[in-house]
Structure formats: C-alpha cells, structure tokens
N, CA, C and O atoms as CSV, one atom per row, in Angstrom:
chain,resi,resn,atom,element,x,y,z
A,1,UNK,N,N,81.715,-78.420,45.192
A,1,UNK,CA,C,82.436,-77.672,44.197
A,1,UNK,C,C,82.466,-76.189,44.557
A,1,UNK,O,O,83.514,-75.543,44.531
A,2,UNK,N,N,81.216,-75.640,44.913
A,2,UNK,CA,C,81.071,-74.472,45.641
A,2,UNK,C,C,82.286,-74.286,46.369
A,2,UNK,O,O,83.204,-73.481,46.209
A,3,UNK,N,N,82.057,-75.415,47.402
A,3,UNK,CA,C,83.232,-74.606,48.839
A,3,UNK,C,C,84.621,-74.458,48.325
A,3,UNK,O,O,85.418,-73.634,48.773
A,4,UNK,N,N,84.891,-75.370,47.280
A,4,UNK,CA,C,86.707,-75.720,46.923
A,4,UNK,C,C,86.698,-73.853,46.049
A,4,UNK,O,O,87.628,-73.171,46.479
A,5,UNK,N,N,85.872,-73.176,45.072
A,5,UNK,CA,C,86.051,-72.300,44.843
A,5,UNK,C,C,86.018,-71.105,45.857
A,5,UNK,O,O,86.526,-70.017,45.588
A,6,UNK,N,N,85.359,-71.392,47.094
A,6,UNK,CA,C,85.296,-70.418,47.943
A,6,UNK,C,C,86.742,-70.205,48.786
A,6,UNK,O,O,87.387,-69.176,48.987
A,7,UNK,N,N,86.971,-71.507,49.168
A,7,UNK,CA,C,87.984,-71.400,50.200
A,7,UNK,C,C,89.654,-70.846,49.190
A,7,UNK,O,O,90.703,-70.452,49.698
A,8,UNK,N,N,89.382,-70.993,47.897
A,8,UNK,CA,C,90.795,-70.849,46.831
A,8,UNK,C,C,90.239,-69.107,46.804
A,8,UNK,O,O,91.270,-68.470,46.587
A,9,UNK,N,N,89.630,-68.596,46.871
A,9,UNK,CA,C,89.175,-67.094,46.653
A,9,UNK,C,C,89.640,-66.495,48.328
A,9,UNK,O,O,90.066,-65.367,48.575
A,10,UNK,N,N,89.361,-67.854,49.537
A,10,UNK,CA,C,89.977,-66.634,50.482
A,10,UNK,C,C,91.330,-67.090,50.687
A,10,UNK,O,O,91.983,-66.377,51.449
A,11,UNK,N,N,91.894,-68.053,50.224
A,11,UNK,CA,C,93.487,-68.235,49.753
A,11,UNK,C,C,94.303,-67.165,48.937
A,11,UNK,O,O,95.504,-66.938,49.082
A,12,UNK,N,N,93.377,-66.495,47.978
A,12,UNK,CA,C,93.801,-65.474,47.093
A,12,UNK,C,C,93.935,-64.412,47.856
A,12,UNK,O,O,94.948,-63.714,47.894
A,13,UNK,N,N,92.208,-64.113,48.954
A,13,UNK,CA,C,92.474,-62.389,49.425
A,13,UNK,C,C,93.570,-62.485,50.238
A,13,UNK,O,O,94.433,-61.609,50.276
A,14,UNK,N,N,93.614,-64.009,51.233
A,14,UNK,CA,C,94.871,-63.844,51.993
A,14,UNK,C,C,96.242,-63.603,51.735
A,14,UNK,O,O,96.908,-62.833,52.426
A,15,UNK,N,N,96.733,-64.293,50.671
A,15,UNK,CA,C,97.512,-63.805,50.014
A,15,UNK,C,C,98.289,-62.445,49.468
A,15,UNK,O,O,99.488,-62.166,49.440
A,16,UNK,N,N,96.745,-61.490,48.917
A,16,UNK,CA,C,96.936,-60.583,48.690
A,16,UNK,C,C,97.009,-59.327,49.869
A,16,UNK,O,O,97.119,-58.147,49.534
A,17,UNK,N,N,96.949,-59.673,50.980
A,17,UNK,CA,C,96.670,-59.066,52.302
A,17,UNK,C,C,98.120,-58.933,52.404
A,17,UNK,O,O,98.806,-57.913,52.336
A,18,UNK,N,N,98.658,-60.856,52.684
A,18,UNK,CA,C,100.095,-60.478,53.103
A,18,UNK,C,C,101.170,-59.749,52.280
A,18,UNK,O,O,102.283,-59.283,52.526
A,19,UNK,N,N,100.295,-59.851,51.093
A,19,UNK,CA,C,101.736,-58.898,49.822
A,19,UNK,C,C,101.684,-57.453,49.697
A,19,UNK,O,O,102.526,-56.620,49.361
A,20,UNK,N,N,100.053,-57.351,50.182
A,20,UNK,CA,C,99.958,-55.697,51.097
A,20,UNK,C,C,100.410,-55.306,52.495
A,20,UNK,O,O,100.467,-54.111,52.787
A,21,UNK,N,N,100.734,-56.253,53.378
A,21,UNK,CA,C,101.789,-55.821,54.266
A,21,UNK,C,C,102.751,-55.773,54.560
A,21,UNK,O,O,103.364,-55.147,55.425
A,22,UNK,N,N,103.211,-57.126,53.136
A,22,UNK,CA,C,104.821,-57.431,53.124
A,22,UNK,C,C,105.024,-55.328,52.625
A,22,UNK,O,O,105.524,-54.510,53.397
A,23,UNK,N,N,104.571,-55.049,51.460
A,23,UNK,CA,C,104.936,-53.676,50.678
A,23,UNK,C,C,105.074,-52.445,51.670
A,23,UNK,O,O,106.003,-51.638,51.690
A,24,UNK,N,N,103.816,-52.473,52.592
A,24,UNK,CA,C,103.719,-51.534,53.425
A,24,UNK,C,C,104.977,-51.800,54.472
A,24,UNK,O,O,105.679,-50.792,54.560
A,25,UNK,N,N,105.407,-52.834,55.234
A,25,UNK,CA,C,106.536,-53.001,55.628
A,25,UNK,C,C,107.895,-52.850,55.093
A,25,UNK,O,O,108.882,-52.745,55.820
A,26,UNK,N,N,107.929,-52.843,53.888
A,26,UNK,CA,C,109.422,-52.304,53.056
A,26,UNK,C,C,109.301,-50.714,52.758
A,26,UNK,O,O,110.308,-50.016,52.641
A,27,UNK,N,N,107.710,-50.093,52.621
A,27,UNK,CA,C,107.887,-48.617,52.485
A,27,UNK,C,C,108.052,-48.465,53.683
A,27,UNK,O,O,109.071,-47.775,53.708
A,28,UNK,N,N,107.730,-48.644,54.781
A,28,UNK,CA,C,108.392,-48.431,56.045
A,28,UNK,C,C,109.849,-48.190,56.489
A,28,UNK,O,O,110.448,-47.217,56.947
A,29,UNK,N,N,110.203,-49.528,56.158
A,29,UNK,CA,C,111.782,-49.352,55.971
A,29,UNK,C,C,112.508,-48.500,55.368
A,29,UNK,O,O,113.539,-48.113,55.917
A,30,UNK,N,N,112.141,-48.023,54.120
A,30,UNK,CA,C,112.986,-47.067,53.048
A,30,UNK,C,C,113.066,-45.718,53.750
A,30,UNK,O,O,114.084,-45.029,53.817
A,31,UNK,N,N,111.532,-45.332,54.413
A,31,UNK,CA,C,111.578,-44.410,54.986
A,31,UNK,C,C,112.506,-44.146,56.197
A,31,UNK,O,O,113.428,-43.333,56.259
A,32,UNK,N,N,112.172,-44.799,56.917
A,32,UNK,CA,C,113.156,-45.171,58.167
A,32,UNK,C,C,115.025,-44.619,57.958
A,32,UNK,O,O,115.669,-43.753,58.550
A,33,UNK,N,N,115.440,-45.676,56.752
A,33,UNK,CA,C,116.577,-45.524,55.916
A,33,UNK,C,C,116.275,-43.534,55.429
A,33,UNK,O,O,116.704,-42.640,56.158
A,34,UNK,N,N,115.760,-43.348,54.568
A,34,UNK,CA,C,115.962,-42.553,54.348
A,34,UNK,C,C,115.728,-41.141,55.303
A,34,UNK,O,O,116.133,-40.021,54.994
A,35,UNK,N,N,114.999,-41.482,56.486
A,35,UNK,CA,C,115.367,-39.997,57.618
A,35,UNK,C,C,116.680,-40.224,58.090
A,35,UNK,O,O,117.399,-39.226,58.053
A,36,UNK,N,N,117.231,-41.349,58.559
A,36,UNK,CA,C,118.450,-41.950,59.498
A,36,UNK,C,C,119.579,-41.164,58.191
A,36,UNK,O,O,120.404,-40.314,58.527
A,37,UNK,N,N,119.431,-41.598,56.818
A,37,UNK,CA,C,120.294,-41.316,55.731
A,37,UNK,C,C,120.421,-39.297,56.193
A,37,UNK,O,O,121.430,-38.660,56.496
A,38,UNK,N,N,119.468,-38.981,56.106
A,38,UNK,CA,C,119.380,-37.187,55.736
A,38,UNK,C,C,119.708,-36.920,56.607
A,38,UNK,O,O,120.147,-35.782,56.447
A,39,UNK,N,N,119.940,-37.453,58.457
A,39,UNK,CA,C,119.826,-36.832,59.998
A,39,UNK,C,C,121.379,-36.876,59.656
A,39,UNK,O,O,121.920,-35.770,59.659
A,40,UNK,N,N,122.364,-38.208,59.296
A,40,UNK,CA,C,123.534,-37.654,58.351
A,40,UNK,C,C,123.744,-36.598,58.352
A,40,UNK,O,O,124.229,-36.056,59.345
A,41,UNK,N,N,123.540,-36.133,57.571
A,41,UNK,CA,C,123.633,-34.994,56.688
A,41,UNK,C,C,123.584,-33.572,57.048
A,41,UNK,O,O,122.606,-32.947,57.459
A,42,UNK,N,N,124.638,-33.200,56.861
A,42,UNK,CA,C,124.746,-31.240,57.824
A,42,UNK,C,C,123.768,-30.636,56.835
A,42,UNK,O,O,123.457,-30.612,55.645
A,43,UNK,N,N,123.489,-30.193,57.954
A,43,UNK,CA,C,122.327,-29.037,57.725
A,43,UNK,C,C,122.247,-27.973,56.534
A,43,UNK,O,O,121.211,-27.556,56.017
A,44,UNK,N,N,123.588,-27.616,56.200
A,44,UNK,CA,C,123.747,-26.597,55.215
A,44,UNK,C,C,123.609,-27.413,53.766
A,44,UNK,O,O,123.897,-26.911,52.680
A,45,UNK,N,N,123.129,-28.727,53.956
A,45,UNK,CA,C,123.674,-29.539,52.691
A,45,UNK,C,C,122.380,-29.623,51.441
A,45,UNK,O,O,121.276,-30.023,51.811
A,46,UNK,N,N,122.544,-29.311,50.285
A,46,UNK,CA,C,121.024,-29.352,49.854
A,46,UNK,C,C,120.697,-31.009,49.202
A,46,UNK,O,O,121.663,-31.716,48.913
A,47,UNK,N,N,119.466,-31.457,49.036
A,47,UNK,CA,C,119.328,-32.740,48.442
A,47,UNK,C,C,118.155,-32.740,47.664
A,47,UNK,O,O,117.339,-31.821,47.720
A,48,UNK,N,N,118.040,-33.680,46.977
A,48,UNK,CA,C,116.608,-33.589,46.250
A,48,UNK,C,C,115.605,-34.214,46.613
A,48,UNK,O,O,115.876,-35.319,47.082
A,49,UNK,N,N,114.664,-33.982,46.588
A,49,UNK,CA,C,113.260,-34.921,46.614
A,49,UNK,C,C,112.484,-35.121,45.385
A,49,UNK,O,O,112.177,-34.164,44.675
A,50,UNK,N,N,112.076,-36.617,45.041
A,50,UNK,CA,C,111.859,-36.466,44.334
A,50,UNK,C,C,109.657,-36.745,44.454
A,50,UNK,O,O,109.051,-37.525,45.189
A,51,UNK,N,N,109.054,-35.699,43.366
A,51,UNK,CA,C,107.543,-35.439,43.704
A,51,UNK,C,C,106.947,-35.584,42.138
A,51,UNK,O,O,106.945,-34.832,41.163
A,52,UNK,N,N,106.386,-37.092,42.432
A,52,UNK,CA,C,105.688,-37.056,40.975
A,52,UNK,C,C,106.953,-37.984,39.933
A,52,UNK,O,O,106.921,-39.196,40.148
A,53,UNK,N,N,107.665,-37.673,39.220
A,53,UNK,CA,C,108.408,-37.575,37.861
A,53,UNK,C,C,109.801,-36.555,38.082
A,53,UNK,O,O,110.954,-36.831,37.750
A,54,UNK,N,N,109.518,-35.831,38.465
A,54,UNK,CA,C,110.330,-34.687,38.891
A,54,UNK,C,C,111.314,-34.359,40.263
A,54,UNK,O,O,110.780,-34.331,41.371
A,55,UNK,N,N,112.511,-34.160,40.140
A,55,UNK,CA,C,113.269,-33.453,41.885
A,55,UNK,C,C,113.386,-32.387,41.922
A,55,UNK,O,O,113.743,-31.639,41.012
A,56,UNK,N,N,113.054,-32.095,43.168
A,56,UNK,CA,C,113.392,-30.847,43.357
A,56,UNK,C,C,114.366,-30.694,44.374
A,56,UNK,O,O,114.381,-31.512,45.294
A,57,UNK,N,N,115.313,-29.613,44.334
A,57,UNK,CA,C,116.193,-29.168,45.232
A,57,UNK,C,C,115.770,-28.845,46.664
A,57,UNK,O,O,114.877,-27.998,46.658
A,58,UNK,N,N,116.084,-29.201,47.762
A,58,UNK,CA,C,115.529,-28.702,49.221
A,58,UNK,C,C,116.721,-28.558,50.042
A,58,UNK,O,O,117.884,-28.506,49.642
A,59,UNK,N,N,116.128,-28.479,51.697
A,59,UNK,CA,C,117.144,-28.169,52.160
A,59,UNK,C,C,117.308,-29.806,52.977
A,59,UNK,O,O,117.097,-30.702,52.160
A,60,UNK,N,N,117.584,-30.250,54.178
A,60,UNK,CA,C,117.351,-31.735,54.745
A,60,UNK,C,C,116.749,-31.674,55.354
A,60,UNK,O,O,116.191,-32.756,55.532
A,61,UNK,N,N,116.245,-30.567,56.223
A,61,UNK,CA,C,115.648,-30.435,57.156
A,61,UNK,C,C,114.000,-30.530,56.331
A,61,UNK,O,O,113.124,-31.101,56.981
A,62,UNK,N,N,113.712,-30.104,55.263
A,62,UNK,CA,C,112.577,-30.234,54.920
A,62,UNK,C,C,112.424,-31.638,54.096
A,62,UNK,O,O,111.388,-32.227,53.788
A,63,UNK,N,N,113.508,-31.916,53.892
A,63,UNK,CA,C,113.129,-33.462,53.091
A,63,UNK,C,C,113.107,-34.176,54.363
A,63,UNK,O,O,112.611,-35.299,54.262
A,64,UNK,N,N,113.623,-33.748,55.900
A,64,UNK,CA,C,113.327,-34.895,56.888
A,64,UNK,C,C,111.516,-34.926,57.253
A,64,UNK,O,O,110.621,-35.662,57.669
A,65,UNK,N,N,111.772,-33.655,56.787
A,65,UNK,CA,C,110.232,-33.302,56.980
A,65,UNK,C,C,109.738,-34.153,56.479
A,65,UNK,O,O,109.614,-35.202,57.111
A,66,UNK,N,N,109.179,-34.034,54.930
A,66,UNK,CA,C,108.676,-34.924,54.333
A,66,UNK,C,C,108.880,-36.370,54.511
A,66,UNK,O,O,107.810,-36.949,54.321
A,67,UNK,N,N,110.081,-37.387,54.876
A,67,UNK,CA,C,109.963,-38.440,55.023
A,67,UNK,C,C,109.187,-38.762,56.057
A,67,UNK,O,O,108.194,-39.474,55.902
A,68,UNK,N,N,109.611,-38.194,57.423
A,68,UNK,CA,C,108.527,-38.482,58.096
A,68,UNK,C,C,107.442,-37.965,58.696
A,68,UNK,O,O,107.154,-38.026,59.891
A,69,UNK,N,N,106.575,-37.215,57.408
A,69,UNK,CA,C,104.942,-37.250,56.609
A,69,UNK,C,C,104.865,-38.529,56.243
A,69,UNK,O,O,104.165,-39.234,56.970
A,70,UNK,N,N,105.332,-38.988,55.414
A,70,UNK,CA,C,105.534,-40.190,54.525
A,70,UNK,C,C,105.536,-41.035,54.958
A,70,UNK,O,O,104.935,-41.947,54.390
A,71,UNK,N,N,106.432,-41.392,56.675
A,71,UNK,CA,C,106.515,-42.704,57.208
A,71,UNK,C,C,105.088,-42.970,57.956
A,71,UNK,O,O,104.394,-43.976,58.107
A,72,UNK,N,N,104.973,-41.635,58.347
A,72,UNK,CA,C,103.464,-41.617,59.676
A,72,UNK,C,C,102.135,-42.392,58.689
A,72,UNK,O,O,101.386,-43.279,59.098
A,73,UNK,N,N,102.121,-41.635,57.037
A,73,UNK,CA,C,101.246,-42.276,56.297
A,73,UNK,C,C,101.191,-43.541,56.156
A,73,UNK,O,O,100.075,-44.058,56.095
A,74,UNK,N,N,102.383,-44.368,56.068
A,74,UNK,CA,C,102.316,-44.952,55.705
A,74,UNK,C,C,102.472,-45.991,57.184
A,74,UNK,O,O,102.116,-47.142,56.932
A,75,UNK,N,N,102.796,-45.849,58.213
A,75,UNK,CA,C,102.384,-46.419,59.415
A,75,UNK,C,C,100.484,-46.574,59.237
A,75,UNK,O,O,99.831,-47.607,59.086
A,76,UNK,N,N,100.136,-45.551,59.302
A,76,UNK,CA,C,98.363,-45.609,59.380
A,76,UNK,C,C,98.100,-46.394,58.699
A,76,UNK,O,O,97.350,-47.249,59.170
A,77,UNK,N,N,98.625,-46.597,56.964
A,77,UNK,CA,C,97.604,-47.516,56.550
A,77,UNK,C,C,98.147,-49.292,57.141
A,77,UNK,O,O,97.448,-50.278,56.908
A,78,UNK,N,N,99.522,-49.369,57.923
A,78,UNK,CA,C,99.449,-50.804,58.313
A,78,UNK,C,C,98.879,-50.658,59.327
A,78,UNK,O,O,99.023,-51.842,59.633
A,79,UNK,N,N,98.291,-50.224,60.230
A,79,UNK,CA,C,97.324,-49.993,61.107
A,79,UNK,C,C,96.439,-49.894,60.663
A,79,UNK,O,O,95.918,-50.870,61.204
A,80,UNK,N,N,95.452,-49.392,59.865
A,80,UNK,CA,C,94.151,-49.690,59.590
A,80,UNK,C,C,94.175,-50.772,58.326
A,80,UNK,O,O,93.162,-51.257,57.821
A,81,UNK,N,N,95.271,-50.992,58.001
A,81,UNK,CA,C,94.920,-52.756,57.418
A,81,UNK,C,C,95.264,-53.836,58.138
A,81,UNK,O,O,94.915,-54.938,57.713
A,82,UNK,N,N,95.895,-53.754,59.176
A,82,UNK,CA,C,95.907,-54.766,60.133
A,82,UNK,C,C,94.770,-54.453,61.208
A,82,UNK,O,O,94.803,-54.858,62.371
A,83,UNK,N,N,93.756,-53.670,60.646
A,83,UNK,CA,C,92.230,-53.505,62.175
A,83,UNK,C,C,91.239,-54.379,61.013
A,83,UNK,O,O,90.018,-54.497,61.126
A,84,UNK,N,N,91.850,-54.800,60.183
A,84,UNK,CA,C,90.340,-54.988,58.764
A,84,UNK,C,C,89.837,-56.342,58.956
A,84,UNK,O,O,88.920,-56.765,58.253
C-alpha cells in the first residue's frame, strides 16, 4: 500500500515538472515573439511595457532591452530545472 502511494506522489512531481517546463517553454516563446515583434519596429517608434499592473511608455530599443533580460531569465531557470 506504501509503494502504490509512493510511486502516485512521483507521478504527481513528474507531472508537475513537465507543466513547469511545458510554461517555461511558452515564456520562452512569447519572448522570442516579442523581441522579433519590436526589431520590427523603427526606432523612433514608442511602445509600452508593461511592469507590475501598470505601462509605461519607452522607446524599442529599451523594451528590446528588457525582453531579452527576460528571455536570458527565463532560459536559466529551464536550465537549472532541467540540471535538478
């Protein structure tokens, strides 16, 4: 009885592993999408970002910025959850 609850608990973490890399693989993507979306985009053009609840106005060059901050973060953690 033991083992049938053990092995359904690492059915669960596994589970929950792959629905943490399926997520981390779609924030990947958005990011991806969204530098390719802004590199678009002339330079003089302003767009928003949005931080928290709130957008703010920028220029693209700094929202490319920020996306990829955002993508690199979020590369690391599928790399150090795929080392676990």
């Amino acid at each position: 009885m033991a083992a049938v609850s053990s092995s359904s608990s690492q059915v669960h973490s596994s589970a929950a592993s792959l629905d943490a890399i399926s997520d981390l693989k779609r924030e990947i993507r958005q990011h991806e999408v969204a530098i390719e979306e802004l590199n678009n985009l002339a330079s003089s053009r302003s767009v928003y970002v949005k931080k928290g609840n709130i957008f703010f106005r920028t220029s693209t060059e700094l929202a490319t910025t920020s996306e990829k901050r955002q993508l690199d973060e979020a590369k690391k953690k599928m790399q150090n959850h795929g080392s676990k």
